[in-house]
N, CA and C of each residue as an Amber inpcrd file, in Angstrom:
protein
   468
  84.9490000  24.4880000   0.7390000  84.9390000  23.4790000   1.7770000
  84.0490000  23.9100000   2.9520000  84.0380000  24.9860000   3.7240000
  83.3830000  25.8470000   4.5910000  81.7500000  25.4640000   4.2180000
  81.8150000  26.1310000   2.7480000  80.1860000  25.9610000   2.4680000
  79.7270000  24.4350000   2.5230000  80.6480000  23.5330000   2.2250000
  80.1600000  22.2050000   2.3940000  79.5440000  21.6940000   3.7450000
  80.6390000  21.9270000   4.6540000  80.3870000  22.2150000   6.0880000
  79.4070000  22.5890000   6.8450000  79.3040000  24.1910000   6.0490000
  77.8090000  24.5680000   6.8670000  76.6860000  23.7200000   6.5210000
  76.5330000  23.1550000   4.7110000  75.1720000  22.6500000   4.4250000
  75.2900000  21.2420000   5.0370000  76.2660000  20.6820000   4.9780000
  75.8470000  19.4530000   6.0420000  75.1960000  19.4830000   7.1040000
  76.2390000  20.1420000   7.9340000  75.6820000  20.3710000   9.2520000
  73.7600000  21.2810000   9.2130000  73.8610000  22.2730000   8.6560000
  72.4880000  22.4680000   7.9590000  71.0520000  21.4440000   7.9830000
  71.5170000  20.8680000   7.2090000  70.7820000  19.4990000   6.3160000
  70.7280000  18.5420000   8.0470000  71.5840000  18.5720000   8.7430000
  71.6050000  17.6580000   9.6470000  70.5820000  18.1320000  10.4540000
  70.9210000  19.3110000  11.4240000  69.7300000  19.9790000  12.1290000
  68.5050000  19.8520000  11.7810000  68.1950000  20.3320000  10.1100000
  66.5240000  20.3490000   9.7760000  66.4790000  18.4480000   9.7820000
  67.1410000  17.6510000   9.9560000  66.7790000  16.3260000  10.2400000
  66.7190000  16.5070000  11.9530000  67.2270000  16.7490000  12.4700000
  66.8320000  16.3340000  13.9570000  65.6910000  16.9160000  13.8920000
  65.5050000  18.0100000  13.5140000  63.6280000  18.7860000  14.1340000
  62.4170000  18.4620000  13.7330000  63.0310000  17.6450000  12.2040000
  61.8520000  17.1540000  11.7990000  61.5150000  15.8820000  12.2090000
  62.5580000  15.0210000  12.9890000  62.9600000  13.6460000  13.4250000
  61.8350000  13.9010000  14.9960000  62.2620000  15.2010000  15.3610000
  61.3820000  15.3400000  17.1600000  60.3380000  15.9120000  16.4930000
  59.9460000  16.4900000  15.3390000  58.3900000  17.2460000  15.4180000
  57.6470000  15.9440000  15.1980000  57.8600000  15.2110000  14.4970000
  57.2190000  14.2790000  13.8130000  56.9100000  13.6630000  15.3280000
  57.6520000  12.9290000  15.9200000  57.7680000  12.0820000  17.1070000
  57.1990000  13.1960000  18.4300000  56.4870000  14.3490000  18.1950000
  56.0760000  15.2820000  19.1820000  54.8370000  15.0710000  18.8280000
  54.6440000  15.2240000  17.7050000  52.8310000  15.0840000  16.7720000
  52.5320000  13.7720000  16.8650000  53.1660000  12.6310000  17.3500000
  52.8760000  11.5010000  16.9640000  52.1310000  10.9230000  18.5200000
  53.1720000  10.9980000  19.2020000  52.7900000  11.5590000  21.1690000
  51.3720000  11.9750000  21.3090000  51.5180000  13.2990000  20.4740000
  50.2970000  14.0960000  20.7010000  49.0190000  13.2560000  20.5450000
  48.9620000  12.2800000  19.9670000  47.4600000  11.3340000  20.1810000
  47.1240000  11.0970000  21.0680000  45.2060000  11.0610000  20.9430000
  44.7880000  11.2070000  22.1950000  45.3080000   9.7820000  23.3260000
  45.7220000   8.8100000  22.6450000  46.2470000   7.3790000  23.5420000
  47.4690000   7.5670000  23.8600000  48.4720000   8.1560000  22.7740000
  49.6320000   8.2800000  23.4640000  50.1920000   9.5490000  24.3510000
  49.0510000  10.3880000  24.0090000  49.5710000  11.4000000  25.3860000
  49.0720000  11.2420000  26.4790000  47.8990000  10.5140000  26.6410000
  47.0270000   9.8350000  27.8470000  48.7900000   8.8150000  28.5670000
  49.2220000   8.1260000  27.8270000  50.5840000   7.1460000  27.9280000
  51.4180000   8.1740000  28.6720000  51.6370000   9.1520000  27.5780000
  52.7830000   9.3860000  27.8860000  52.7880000  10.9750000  29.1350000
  51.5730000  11.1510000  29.7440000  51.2420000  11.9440000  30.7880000
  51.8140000  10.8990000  32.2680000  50.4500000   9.3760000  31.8800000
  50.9710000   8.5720000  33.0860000  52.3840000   8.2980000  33.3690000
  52.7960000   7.8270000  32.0650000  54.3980000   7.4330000  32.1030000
  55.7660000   8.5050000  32.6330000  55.4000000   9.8720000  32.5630000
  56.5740000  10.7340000  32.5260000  56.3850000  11.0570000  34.2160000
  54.8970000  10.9520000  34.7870000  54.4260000  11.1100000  35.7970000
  54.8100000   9.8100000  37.0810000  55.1610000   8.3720000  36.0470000
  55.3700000   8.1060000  36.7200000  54.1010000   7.3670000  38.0670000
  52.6360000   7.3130000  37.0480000  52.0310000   6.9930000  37.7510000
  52.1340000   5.3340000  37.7900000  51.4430000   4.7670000  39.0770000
  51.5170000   3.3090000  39.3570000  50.7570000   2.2110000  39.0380000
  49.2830000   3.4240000  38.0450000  48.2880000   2.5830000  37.6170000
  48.3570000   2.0540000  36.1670000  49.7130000   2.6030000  35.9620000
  49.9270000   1.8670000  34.1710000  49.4680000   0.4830000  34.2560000
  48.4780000   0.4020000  32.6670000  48.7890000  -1.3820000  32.3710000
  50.0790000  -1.9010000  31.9550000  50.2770000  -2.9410000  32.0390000
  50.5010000  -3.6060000  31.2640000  51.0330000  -3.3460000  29.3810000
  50.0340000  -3.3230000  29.3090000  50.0940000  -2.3760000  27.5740000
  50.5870000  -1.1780000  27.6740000  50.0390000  -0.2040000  28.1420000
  50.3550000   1.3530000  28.4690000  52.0110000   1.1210000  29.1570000
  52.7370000   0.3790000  29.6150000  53.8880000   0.1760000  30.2810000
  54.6920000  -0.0430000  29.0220000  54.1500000  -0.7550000  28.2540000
  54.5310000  -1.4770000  26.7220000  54.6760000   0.0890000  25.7740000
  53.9360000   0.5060000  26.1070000  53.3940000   1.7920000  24.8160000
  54.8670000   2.8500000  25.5910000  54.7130000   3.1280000  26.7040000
  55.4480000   3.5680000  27.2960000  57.1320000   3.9000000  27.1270000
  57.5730000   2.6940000  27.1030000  58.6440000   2.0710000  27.2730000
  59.3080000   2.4600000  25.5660000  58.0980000   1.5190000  24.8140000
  58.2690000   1.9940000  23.4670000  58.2850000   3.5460000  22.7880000
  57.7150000   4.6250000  23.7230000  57.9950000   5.8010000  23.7190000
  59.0190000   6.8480000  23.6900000  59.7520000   5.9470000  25.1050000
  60.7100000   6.5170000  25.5710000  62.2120000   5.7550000  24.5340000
  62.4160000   4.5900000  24.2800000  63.2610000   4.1720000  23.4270000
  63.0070000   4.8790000  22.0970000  62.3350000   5.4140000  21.5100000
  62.4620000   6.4160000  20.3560000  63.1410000   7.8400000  20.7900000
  62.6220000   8.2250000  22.2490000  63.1560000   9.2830000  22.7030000
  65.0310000   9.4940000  23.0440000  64.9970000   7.7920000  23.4870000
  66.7450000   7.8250000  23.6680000  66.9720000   7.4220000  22.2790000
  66.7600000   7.0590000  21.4150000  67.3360000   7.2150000  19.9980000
  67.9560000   7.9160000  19.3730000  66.9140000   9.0290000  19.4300000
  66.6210000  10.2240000  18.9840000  67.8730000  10.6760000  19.5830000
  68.3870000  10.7610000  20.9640000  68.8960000  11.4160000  21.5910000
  70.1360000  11.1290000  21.3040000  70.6100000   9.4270000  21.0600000
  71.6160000   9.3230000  20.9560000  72.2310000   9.1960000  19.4360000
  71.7340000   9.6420000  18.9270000  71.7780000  10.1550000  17.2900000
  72.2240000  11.4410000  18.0750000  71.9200000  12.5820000  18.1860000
  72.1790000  13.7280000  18.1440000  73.4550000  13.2330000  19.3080000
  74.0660000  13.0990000  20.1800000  75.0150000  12.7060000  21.1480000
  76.0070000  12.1700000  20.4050000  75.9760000  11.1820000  19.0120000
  76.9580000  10.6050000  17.9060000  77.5080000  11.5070000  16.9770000
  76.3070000  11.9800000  16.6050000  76.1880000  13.3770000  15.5490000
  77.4350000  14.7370000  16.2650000  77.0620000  14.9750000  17.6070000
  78.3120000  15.9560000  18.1210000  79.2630000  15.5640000  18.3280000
  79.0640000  14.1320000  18.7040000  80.8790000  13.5910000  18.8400000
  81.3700000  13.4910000  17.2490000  80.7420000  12.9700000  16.3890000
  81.3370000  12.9190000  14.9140000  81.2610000  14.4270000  14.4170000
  81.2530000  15.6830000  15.2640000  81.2940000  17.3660000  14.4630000
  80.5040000  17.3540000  14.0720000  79.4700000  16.4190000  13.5160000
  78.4400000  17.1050000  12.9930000  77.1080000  18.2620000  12.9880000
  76.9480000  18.2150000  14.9960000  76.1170000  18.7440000  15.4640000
  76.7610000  20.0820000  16.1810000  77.3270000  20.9080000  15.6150000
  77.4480000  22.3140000  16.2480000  77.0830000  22.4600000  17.7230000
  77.8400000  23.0200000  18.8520000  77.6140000  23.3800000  20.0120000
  76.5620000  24.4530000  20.0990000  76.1070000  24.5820000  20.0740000
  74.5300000  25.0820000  20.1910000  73.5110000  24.7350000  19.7570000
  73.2670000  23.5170000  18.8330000  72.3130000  22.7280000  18.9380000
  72.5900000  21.5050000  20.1130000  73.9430000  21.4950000  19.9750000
  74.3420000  20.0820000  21.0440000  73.5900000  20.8670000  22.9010000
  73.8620000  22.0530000  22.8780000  73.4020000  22.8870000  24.3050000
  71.9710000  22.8920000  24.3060000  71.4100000  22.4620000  22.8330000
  69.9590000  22.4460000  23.4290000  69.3380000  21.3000000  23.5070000
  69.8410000  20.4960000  22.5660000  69.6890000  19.0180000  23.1760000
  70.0590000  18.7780000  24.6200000  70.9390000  19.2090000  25.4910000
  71.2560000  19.0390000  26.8420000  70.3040000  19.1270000  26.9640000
  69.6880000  20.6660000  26.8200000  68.6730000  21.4570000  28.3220000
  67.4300000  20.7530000  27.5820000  67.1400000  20.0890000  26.6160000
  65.7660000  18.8790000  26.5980000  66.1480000  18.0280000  27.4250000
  67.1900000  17.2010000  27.3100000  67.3100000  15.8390000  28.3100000
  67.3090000  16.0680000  29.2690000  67.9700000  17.4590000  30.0840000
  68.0150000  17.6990000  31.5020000  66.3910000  18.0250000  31.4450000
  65.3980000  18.6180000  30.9840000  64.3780000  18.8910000  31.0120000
  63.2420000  17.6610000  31.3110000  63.4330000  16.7570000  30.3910000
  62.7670000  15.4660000  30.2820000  63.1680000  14.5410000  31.2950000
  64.4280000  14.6470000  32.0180000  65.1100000  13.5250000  33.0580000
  64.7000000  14.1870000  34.3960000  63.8340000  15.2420000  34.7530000
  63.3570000  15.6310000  35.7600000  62.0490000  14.6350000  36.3670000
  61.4450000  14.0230000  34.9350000  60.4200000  13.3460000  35.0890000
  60.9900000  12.0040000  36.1570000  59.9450000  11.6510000  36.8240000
  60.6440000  10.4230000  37.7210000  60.3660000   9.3360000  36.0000000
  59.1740000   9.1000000  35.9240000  59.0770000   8.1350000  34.9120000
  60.0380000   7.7670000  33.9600000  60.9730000   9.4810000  33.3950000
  61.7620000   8.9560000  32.2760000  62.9850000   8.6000000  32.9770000
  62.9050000   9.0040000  34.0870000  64.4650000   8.4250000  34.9400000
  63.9440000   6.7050000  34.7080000  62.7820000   6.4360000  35.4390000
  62.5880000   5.1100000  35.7010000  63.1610000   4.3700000  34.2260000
  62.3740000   4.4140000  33.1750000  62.7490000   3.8280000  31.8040000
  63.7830000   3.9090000  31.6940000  64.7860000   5.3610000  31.6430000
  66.2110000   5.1900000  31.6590000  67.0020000   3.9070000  32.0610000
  66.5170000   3.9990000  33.5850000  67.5300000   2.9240000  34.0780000
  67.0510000   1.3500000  33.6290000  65.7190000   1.5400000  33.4030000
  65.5890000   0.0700000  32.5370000  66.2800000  -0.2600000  30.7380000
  66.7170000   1.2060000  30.2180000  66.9520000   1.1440000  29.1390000
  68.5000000   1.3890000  28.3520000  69.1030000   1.8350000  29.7540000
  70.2820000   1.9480000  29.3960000  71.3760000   1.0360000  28.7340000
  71.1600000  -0.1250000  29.1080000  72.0350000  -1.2530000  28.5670000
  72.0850000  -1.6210000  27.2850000  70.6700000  -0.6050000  26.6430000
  70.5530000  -0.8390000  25.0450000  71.1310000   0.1030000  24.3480000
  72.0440000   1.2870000  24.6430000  73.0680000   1.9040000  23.6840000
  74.3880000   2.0450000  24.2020000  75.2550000   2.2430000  23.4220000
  76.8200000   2.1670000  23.5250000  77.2610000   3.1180000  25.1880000
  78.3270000   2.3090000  25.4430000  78.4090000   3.0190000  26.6860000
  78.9400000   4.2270000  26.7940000  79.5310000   5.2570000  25.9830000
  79.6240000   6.9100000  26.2030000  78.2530000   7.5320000  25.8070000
  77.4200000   6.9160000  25.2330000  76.2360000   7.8030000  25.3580000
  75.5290000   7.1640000  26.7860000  75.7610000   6.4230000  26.8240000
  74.8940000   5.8290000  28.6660000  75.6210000   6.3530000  29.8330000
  76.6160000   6.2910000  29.4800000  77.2100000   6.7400000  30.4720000
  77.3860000   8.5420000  30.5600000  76.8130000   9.2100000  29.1350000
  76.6350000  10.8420000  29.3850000  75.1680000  10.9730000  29.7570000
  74.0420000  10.0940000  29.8100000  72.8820000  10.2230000  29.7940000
  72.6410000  10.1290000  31.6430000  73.2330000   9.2300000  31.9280000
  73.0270000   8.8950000  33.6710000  73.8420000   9.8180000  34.1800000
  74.7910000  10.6870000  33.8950000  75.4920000  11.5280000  34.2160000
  74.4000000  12.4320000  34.2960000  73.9210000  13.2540000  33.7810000
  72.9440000  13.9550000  33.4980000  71.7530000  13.4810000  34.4480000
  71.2530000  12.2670000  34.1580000  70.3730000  12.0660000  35.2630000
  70.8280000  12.5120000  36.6330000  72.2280000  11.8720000  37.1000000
  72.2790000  12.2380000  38.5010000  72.7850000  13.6220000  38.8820000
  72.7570000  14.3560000  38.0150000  73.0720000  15.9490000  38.3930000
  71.6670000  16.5560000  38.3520000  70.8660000  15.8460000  37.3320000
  69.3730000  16.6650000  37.5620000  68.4180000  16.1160000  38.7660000
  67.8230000  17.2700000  39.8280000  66.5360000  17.2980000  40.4220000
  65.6320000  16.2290000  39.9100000  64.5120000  15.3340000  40.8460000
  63.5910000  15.1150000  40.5850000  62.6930000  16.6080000  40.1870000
  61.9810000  16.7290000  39.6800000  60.5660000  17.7540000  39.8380000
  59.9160000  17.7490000  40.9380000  59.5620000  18.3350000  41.7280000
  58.8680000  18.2210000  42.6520000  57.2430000  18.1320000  42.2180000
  56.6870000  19.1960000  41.0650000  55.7110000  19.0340000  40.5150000
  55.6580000  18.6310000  39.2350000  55.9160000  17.5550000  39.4400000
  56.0590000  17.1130000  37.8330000  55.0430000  17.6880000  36.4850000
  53.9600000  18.1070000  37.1370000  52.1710000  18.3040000  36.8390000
  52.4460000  19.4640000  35.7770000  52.9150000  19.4280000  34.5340000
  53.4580000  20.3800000  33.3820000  51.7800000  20.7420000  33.1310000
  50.5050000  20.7430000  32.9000000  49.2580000  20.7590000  32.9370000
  49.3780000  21.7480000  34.0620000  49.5690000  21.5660000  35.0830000
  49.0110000  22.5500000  36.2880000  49.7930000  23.6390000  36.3480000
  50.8730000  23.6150000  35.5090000  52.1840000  24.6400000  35.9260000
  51.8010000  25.6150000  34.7430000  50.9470000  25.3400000  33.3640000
  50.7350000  25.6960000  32.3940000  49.5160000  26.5560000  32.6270000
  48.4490000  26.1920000  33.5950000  47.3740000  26.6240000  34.1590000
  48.0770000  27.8510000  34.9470000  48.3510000  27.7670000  35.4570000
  48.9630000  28.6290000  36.6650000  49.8440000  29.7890000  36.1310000
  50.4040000  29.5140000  35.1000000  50.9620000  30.7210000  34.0090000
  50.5210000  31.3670000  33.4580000  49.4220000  31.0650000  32.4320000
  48.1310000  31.2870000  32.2310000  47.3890000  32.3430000  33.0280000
  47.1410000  31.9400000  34.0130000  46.0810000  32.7020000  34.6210000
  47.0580000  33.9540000  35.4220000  48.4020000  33.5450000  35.3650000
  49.0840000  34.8600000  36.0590000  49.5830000  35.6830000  34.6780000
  48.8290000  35.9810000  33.6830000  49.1430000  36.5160000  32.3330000
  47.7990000  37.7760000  32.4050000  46.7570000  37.5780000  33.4800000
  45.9900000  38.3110000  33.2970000  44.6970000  38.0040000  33.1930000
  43.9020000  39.0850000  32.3690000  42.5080000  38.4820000  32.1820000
  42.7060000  37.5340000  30.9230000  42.8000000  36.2680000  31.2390000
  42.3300000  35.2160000  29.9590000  41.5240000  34.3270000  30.1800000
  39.9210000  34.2640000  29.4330000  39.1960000  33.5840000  29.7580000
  39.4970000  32.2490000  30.1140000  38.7470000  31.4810000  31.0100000
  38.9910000  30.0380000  31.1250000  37.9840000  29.7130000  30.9360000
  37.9600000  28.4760000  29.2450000  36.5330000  27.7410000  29.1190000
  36.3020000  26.4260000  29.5220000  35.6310000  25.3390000  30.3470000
  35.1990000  24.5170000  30.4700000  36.2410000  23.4850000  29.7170000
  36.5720000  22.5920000  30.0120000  37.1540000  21.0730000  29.1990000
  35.6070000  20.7480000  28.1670000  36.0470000  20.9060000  26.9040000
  35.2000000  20.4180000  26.1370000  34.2740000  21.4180000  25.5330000
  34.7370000  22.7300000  25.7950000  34.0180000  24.0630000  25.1170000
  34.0900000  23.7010000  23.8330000  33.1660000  24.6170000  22.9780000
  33.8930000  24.8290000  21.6380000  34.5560000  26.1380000  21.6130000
  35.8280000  25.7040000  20.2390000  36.6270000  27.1350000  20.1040000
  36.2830000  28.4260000  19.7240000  34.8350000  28.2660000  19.8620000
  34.5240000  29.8300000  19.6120000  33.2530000  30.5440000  19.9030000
C-alpha cells in the first residue's frame, strides 16, 4: 500500500514539473516573454492584444497553481512540494502585474483556493525592483571577472 502511495504521489510531482517546464519554455518565446516582462512589470504601455496574451498567461499560471493547491488538499501533493509551490506564488505575487491579473481573475476558481491565493497576496511585499533582468546583471557582475558581451554577440 505504502509503495502505491509513494508512486502516485511520484507520478504526480513529475506531472506538475513537466506541466511548469513546458509552460516556462513556452513563455520563453521571443513574443511571449516580451508579454510577459511588460505584464509581470506591470507596465502601462500594454496593447490591447499583449493585455489579451497576458491575462491568458497568467490564467494558465493560476491553473497550474490551483491544481497543485487541490492536489495537497486531496494528499496528493506531499508538504514539501506543497512549500515550494508557496515560495513560487509568494515569489510571482511580488510582481505588481500578477497581483493586478489576480484580482481580475480571482472569481474564476473555487473559493478556498481564492481565498488561499489573496491571502498570500496580502502578506507578500510589492517588489520594489521588480527589474529580475537588472537584479540578474548585478549578480553577475558581483561573481567576479565575467565577461560582459554586447546584446547580440555571438556565443563564441
Amino acid at each position: 500500500m505504502r509503495s502505491t502511495e509513494r508512486s502516485q504521489r511520484a507520478i504526480m510531482q513529475q506531472g506538475r514539473a513537466d506541466r511548469t517546464s513546458h509552460g516556462s519554455i513556452a513563455i520563453a518565446s521571443p513574443e511571449l516573454a516580451r508579454v510577459f516582462h511588460k505584464g509581470s512589470a506591470g507596465h502601462a504601455d500594454l496593447t490591447r492584444e499583449e493585455f489579451t496574451q497576458w491575462m491568458m498567461i497568467c490564467r494558465a499560471l493560476f491553473l497550474s497553481a490551483e491544481d497543485s493547491f487541490l492536489q495537497h488538499q486531496a494528499g496528493q501533493l506531499d508538504r514539501k512540494a506543497f512549500d515550494s509551490y508557496v515560495a513560487s506564488v509568494r515569489f510571482y505575487m511580488k510582481s505588481p502585474g500578477m497581483r493586478a491579473a489576480w484580482k481580475l481573475s480571482a472569481g474564476q476558481f473555487g473559493s478556498d483556493f481564492g481565498d488561499f491565493v489573496t491571502a498570500l497576496v496580502e502578506q507578500t511585499p510589492v517588489a520594489q525592483n521588480p527589474d529580475a533582468y537588472a537584479q540578474w546583471q548585478q549578480l553577475v557582475r558581483a561573481q567576479g571577472s565575467v565577461p560582459v558581451h554586447p546584446a547580440g554577440a555571438g556565443d563564441g
